[in-house]
C-alpha positions as CSV (number, residue, x, y, z in Angstrom):
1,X,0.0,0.0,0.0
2,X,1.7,3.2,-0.8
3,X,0.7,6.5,1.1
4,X,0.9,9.9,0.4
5,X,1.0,12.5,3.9
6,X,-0.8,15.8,3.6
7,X,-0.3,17.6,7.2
8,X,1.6,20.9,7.9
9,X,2.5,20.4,11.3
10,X,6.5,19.2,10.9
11,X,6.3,17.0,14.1
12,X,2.9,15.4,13.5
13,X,3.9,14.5,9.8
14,X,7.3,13.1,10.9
15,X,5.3,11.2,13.7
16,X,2.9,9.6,11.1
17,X,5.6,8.5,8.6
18,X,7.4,7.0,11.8
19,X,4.4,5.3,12.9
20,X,3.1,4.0,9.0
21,X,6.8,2.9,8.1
22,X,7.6,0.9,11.4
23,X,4.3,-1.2,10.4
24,X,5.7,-1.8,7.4
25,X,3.4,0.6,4.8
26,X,5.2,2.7,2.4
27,X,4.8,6.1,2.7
28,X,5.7,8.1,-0.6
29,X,5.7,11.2,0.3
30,X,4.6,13.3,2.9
31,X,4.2,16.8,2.4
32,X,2.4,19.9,4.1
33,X,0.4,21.9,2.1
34,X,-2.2,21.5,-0.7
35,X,-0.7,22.2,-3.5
36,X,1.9,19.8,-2.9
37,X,-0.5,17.2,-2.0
38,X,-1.9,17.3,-5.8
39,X,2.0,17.5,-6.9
40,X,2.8,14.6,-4.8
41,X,-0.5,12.3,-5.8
42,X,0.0,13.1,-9.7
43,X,4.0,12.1,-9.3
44,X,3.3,8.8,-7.1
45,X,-0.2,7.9,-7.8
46,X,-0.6,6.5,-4.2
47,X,-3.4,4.2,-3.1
48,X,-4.3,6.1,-0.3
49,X,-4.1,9.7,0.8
50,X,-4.1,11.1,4.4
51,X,-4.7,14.3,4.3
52,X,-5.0,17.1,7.3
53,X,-8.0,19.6,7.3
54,X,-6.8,22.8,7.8
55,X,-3.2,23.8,5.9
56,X,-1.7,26.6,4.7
57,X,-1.9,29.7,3.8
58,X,-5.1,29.9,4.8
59,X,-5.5,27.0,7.9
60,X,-9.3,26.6,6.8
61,X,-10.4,24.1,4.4
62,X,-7.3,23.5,2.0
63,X,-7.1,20.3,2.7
64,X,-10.9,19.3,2.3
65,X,-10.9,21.5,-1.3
66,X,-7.9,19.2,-2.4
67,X,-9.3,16.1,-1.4
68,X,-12.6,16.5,-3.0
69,X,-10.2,17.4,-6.3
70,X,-8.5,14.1,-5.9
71,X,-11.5,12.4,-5.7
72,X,-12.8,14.0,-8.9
73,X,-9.2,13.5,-11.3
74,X,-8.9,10.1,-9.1
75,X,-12.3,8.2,-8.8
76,X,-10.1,5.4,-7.3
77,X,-7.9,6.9,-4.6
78,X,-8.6,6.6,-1.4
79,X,-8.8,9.2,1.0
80,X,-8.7,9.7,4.8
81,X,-9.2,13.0,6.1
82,X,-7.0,13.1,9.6
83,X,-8.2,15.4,11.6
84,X,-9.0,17.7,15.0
85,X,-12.0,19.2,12.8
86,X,-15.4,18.5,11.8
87,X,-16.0,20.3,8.5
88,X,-19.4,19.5,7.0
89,X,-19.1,21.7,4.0
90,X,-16.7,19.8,2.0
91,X,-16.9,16.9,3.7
92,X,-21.0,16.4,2.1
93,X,-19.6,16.8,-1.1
94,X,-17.0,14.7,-0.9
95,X,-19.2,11.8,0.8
96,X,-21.4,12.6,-2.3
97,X,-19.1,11.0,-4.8
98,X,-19.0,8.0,-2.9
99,X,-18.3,6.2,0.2
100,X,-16.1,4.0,-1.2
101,X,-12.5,4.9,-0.5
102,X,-13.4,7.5,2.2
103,X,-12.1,8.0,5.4
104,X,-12.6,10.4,8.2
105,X,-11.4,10.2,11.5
106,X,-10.6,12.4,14.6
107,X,-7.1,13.2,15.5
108,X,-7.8,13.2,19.7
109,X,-10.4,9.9,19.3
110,X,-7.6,7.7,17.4
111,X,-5.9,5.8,20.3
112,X,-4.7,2.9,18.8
113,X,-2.1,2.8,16.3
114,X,-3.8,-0.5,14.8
115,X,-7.5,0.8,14.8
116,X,-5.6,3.9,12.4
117,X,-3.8,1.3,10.1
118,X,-6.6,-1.1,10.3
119,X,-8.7,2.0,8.6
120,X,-5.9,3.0,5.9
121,X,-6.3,-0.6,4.7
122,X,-10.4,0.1,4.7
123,X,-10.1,3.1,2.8
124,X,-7.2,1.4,0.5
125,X,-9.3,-1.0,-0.4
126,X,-12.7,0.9,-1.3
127,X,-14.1,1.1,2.5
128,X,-15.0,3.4,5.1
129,X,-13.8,5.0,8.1
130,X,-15.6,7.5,10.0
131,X,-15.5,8.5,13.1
132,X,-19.6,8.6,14.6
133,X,-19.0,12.0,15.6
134,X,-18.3,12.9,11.7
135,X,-21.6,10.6,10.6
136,X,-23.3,12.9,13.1
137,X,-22.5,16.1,11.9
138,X,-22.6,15.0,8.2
139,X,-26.2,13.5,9.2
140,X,-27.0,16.9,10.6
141,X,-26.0,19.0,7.7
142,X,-28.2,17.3,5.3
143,X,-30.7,17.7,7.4
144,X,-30.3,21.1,7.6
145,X,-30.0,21.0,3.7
146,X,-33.3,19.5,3.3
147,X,-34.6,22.3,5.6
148,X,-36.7,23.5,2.6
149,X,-39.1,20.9,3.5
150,X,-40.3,22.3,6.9
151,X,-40.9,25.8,5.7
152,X,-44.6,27.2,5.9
153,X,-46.6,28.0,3.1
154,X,-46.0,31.3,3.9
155,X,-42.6,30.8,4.2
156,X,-42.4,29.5,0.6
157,X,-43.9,32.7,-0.7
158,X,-41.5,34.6,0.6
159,X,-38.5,32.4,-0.8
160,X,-40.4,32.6,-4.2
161,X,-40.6,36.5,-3.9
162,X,-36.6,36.5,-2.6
163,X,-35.7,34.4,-5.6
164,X,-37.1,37.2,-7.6
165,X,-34.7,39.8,-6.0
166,X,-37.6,41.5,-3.8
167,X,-36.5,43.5,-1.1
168,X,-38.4,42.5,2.0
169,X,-40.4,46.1,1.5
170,X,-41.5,44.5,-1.6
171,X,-42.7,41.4,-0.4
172,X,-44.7,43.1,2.4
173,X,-46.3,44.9,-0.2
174,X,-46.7,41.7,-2.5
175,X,-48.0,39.8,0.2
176,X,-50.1,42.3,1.8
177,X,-48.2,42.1,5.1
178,X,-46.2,44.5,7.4
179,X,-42.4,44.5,6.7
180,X,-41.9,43.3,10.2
181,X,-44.0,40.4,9.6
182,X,-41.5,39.7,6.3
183,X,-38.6,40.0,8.5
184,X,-39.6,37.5,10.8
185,X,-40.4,34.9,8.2
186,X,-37.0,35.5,6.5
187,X,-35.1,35.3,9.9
188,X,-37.4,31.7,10.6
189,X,-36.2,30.5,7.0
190,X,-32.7,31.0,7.8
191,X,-33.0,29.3,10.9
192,X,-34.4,26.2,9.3
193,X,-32.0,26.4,6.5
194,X,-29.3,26.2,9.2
195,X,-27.5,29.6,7.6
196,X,-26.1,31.8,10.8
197,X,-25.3,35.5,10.4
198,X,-21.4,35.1,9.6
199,X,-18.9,37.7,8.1
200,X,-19.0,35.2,4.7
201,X,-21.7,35.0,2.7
202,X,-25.0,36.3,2.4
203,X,-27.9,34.7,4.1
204,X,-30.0,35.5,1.8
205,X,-28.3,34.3,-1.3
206,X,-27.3,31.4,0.4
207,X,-31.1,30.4,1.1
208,X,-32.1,31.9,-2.6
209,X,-29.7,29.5,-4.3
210,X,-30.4,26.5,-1.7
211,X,-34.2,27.3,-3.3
212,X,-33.5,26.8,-6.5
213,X,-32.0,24.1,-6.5
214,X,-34.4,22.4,-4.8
């Protein structure tokens, strides 16, 4: 089984290449950001890829955007996210092109060396490995995608009306409501479409596009 590393911490990747060679797996190359990851996958073609989460420059979701590219140029590699983050976003998506070949496991809930080398040969070989905390949260965030399904009638005529690019003035109008009454069916949609305020993104583009494609 050969084994590409993708984690930017020096120590931690030294540790896992340590740990995966004294088994007696052969670890390719280990490197500790994304861009090398694709570098080192397309030079080694590995069978399996254990990639961090969070790397640089940005320590956010490098990792997950160059796994889910891995999985699209290389339907058959397998891939075991390795980390201290749950990250649904990415995760879904990558989940959504097939559960064979994936992995995802905690870094603090691994305890064993052998449970972790049992689930490189899983993945390896077209299995799982998830951790039940990741099942959960990827459980609960298509849930949440599905939200569209407990909105109100009322509700629905006001995501038709957003889709259209009304302001919530013009939907009070449309609908013959007060604009306080628009406002608090927009902030109940967001809540059941699971979209927080955040500096990121605009709710209400978010819950516009998750409405069309629905």
């Amino acid at each position: 089984m050969r084994i590409v590393i993708a984690e930017d911490a020096v120590v931690v990747r030294e540790g896992l290449v340590q740990l995966l060679r004294d088994r007696g797996l052969e670890v390719v190359a280990a490197v500790g950001d994304a861009e090398a990851l694709l570098a080192a996958v397309a030079e080694h073609r590995p069978d399996v890829v254990v990639a961090d989460i969070r790397m640089p420059p940005t320590h956010r979701d490098e990792g997950l955007r160059a796994a889910l590219a891995l999985r699209e140029r290389h339907p058959d590699l397998g891939v075991l996210l390795f980390s201290q983050y749950v990250e649904t976003r990415y995760a879904d998506r990558l989940a959504a092109t097939g559960m064979a070949g994936f992995g995802y496991l905690l870094k603090e809930r691994v305890v064993d060396v052998g449970d972790f080398v049992d689930a490189l040969h899983r993945v390896a070989a077209g299995g799982t490995a998830l951790d039940p905390e990741v099942v959960s949260k990827l459980l609960a965030a298509r849930h949440a995608a599905d939200g569209l399904a407990e909105l109100t009638a009322r509700e629905h005529e006001v995501m038709g009306l957003m889709a259209e690019g009304r302001t919530n003035a013009a939907i009070a109008i449309a609908l013959g409501v007060s604009q306080r009454a628009v406002e608090k069916h927009t902030a109940s949609i967001f809540t059941k479409l699971d979209l927080p305020r955040t500096d990121s993104g605009h709710r209400r583009v978010l819950a516009v596009l998750r409405y069309l494609q629905r």
